[in-house]
C-alpha positions as MATLAB code, in Angstrom:
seq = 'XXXXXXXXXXXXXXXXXXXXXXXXXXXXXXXXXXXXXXXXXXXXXXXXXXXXXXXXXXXXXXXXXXXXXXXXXXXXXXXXXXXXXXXXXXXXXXXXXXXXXXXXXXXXXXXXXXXXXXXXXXXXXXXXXXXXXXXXXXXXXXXXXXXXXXXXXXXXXXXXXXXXXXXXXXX';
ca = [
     -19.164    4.364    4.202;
     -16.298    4.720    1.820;
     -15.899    0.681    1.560;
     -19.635    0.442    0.568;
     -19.151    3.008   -2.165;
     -16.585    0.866   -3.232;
     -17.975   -2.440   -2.867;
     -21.347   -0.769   -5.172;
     -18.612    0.423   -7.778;
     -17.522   -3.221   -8.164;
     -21.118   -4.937   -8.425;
     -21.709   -1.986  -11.171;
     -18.674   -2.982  -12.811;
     -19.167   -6.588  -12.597;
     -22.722   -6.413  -14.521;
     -21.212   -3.967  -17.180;
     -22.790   -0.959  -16.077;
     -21.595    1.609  -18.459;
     -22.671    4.476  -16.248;
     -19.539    4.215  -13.919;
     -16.567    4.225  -16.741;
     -18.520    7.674  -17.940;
     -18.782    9.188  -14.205;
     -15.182    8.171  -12.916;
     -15.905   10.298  -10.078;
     -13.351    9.856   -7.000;
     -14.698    7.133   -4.342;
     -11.402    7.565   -2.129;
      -7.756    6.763   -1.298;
      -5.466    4.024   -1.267;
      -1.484    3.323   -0.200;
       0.038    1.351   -2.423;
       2.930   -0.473   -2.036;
       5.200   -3.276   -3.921;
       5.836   -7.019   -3.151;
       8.282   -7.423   -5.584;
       7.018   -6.607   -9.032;
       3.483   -6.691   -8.093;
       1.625   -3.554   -6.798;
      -1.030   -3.795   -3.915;
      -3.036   -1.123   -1.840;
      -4.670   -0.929    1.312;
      -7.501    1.459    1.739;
      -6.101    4.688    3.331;
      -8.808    4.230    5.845;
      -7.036    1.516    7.692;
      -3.839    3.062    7.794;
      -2.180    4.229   10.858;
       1.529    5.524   10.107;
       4.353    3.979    8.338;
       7.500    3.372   10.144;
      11.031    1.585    9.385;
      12.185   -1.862    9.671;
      12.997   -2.416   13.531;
      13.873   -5.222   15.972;
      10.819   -7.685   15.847;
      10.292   -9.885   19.420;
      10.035  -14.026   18.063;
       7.105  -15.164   19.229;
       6.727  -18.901   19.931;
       3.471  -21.326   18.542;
       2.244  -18.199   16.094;
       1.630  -19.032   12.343;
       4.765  -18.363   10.439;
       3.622  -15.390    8.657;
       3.632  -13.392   11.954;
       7.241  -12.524   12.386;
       6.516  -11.356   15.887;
       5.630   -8.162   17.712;
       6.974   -4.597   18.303;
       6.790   -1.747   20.708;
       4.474    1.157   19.126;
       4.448    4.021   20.849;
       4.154    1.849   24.340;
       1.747   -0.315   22.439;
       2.330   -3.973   21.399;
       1.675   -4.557   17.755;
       1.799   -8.202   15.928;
       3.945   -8.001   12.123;
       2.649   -9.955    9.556;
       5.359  -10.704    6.849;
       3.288  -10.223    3.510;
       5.772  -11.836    1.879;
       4.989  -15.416    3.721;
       1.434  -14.498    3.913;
       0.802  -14.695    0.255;
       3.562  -17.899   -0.480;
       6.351  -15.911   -1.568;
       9.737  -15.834   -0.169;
      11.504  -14.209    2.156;
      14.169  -12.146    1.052;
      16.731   -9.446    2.992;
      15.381   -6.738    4.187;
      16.612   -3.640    2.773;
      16.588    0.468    3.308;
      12.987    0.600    1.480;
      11.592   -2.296    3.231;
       9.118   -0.425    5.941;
       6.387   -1.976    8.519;
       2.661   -0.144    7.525;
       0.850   -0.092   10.647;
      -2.909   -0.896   10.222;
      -5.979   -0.574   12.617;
      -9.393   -2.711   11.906;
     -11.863   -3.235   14.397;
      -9.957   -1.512   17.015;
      -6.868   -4.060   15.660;
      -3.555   -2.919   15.380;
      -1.218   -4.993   13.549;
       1.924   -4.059   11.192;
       2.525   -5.406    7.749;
       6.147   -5.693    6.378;
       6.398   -4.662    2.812;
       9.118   -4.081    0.159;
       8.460    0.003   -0.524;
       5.525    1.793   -0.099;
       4.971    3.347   -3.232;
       2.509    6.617   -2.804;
      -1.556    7.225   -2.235;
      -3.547    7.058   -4.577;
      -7.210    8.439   -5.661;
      -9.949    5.309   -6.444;
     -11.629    6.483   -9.280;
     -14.766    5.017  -10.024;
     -13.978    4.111  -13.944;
     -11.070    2.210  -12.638;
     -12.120   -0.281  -10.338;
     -12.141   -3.596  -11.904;
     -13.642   -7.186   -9.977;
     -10.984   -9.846   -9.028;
     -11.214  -13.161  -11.036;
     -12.811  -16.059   -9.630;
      -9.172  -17.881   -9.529;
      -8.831  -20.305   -6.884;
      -5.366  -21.749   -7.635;
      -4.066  -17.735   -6.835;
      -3.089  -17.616   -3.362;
      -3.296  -13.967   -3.028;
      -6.361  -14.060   -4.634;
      -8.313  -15.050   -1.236;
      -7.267  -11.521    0.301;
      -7.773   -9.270   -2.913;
     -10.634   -7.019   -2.214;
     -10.343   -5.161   -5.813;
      -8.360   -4.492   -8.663;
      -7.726   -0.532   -9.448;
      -6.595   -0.280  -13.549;
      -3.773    2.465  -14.195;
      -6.826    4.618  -15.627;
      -4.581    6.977  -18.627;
      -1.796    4.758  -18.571;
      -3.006    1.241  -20.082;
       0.694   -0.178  -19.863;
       0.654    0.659  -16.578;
       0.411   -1.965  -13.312;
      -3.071   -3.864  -12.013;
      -3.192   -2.904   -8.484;
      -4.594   -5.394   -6.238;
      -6.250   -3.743   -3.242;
      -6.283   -5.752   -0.179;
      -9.124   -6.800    1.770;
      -7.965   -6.229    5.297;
     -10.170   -8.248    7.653;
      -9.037  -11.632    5.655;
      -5.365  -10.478    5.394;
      -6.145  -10.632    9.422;
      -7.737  -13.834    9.562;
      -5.951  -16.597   10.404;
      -8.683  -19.134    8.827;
      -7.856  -17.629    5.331;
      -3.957  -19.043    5.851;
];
């Protein structure tokens, strides 16, 4: 439900519907988190827990983005390095890095990021369309841009879309 609110928030925004700026009513909640400079989100819907940097199990013939898979809870979960998902690369781990755990369609994988930042509140005034940029690798698995509403100087946050973050096609 909440993605669809969304989703009708961008297409409004997209054909300059001046409506949503003036209601900038609350549509629902993201984690953000850093990749270096750059600050993305994940809908809070999708989130499962956050946990620290632990020993990841290699595992052979897997795209190189997937660092491997840990032991959740007695449940196996696949990482995905975000870092060498989106063509950046790889640097040290270090006492902010953390693994975000994620569930989609009854998926559980974990995503290694640099810091997770905080959660946040979508308003509806500050959701902005991503460009039509095909040279921007991240671009393919941007779901939505959030503006830093009162502070103008503040950072774009790309918001992720999860199911092609999953997708191996979208590599």
């Amino acid at each position: 439900m909440t993605n669809d609110v969304i989703k009708e928030a961008v297409a409004k925004q997209q054909s300059g519907d001046r409506k949503l700026a003036a209601d900038n009513s609350i549509l629902g909640k993201v984690m953000t988190f850093n990749i270096g400079e750059q600050v993305y989100g994940i809908e809070i819907q999708y989130v499962v827990e956050i946990i620290g940097m632990q020993r990841i199990t290699k595992v052979p013939h897997v795209p190189n983005y997937i660092k491997g898979i840990i032991n959740v809870r007695s449940k196996v979960v696949p990482v995905i390095d975000i870092r060498t998902r989106f063509g950046k690369p790889e640097i040290p781990a270090t006492s902010h890095t953390c693994i975000i755990t994620l569930s989609f369609n009854e998926t559980s994988v974990g995503i290694i990021v640099d810091n997770v930042a905080n959660v946040e509140d979508i308003h509806s005034g500050d959701i902005s369309a991503t460009p039509e940029n095909k040279n921007v690798n991240t671009n393919a698995f941007i779901q939505y841009m959030i503006r830093s509403g009162n502070n103008p100087e503040g950072p774009t946050k790309l918001i992720l879309d999860v199911a092609k973050l999953l997708d191996e096609q979208e590599a």
